[in-house]
N, C-alpha and C positions, 0 to 999 in steps of 0.2 A: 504493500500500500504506500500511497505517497504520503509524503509530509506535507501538512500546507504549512505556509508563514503567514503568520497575520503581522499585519504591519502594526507599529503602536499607534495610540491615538496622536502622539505629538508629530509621529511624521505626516499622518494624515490632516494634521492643521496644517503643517508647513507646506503640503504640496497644495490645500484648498485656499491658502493666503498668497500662494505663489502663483493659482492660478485669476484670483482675485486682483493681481497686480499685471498680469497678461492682461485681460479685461478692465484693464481699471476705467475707463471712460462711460464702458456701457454699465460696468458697475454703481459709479456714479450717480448715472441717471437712472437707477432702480434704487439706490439709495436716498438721492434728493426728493422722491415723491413718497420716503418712508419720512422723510424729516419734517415735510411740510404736514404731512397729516398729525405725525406725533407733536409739533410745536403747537397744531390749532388745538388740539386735545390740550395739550395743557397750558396755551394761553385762557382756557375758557376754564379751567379749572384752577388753576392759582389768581386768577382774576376772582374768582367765589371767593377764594380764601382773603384774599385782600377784603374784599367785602362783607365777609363775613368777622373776620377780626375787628372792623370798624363797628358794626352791629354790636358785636357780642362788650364792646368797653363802655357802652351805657349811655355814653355821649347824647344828648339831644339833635345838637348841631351835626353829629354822623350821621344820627341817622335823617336828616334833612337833606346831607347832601346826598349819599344813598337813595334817599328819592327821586333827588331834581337829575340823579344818574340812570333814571331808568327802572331802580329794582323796586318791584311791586312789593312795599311792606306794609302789613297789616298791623294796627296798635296790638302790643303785648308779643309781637311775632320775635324770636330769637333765634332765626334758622333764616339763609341763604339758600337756595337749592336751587340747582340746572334746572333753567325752563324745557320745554317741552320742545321747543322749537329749539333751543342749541344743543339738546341730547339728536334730536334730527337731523343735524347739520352733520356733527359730530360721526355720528355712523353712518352717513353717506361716504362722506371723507375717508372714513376707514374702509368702507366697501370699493372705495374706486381705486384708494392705496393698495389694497391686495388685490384685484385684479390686477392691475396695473405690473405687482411681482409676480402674479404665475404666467403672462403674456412674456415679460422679460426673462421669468427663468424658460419657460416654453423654447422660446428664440435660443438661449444659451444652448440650451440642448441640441437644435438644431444645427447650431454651428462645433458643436462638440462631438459630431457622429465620429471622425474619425478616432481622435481622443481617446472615449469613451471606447470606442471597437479595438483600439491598440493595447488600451487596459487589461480588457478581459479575454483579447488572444495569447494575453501575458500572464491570467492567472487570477486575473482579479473577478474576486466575489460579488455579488449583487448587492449584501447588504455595504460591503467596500464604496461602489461609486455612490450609493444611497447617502452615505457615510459623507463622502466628501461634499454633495449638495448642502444636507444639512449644516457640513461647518461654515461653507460657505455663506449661507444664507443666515448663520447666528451671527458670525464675524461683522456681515456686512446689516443683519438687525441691530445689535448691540451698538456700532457705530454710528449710524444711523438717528438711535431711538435716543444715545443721549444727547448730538445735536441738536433733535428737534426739541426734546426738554428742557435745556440750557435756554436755546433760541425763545421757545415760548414762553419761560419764566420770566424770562428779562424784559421782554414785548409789554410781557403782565405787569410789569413791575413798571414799567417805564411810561403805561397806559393808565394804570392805577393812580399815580402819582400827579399824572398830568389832569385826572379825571375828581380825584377825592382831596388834592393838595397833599403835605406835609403829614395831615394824616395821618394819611398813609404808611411812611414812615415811620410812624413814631407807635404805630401796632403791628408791625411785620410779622406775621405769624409763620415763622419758619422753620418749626414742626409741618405744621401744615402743608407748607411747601414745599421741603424733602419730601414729605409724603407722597403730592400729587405727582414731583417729578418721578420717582420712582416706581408711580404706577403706571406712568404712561411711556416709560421706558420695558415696562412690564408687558405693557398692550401693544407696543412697536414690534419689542422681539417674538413675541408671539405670533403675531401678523407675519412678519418675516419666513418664519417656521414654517406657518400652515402653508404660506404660498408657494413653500417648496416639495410640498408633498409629493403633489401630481407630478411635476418635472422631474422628481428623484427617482418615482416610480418609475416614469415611462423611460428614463435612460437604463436602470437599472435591470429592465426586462427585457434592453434590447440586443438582438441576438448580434455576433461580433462579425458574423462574413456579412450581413446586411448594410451593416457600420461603415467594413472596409470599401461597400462597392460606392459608398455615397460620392460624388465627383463636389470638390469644394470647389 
């Protein structure tokens, strides 16, 4: 019987980073429309929290300007919460972000026939090229989700202050805001993840003389 070798996980980062930086362009622009979805996500959630900090320190005067800003407060109310319409926004945004990554991983794939055929005429496993998708796609979630985090807190902070004054500032509630950024760096990588399901699968099942005959 033969020996297999399983490669370790750290080479197979090193070869999905390596192919990350082959592609870096198109990488890119499957990365910037993970950034811009994850920034709106949490510009509209550290933006609550900004507002919400200002509510919850009792102020009269907050909560008047909290009014003349839009947010529907009812007397005695001590709660903030995503309207209805920017939870809608929100999951549109993330629905058009991941398609957006399974079209682009789709395409990778497509350009990857020979690649992928050269692999597994060399021995390589299915759940192997599976393998390298997925790092790819956490590599390029993870970098991604916490630019768009970063980008949207600061937007929030920077919108906050222009919107509520000094305020602002002087309640920064930043529990809250690690918080939201790390949730939405939670919901990036994720998104990332699922959008590479399909494209992992379909390379991973493909047969390697079909691969070699592809004409790039």
């Amino acid at each position: 019987m033969k020996r297999l070798i399983a490669l370790p996980l750290k080479k197979s980062a090193a070869i999905a980073f390596q192919s990350i930086r082959v592609r870096f362009f198109r990488s890119l622009v499957t990365t910037m429309s993970l950034v811009l979805a994850v920034a709106f996500l949490c510009y509209i959630q550290v933006s609550n929290d900004f507002a919400q900090s200002l509510l919850a320190s009792g102020n009269i005067e907050a909560r008047q300007i909290l009014v003349k800003a839009g947010y529907d407060i009812e007397f005695g109310e001590q709660t903030i919460a995503t309207s209805a319409k920017q939870r809608w926004i929100v999951i549109l945004s993330l629905l058009v972000c991941i398609v957006g990554i399974i079209n682009a991983q789709l395409m990778s794939v497509t350009e990857r026939f020979r690649e992928i055929g050269t692999m597994k005429c060399l021995g390589a496993l299915d759940r192997f090229i599976v393998r390298l998708f997925i790092l790819e796609a956490l590599m390029q979630g993870l970098a991604g989700s916490v630019a768009g985090a970063v980008l949207g807190a600061l937007a929030a902070a920077i919108a906050s202050v222009s919107t509520f004054g000094l305020a602002a500032l002087a309640t920064t509630p930043w529990l809250s805001i690690v918080s939201s950024m790390l949730g939405a760096v939670a919901v990036g990588t994720s998104l990332s993840l699922l959008g590479v399901i399909y494209p992992a699968l379909l390379a991973a099942r493909m047969q390697p003389v079909e691969a070699m005959r592809v004409e790039q």
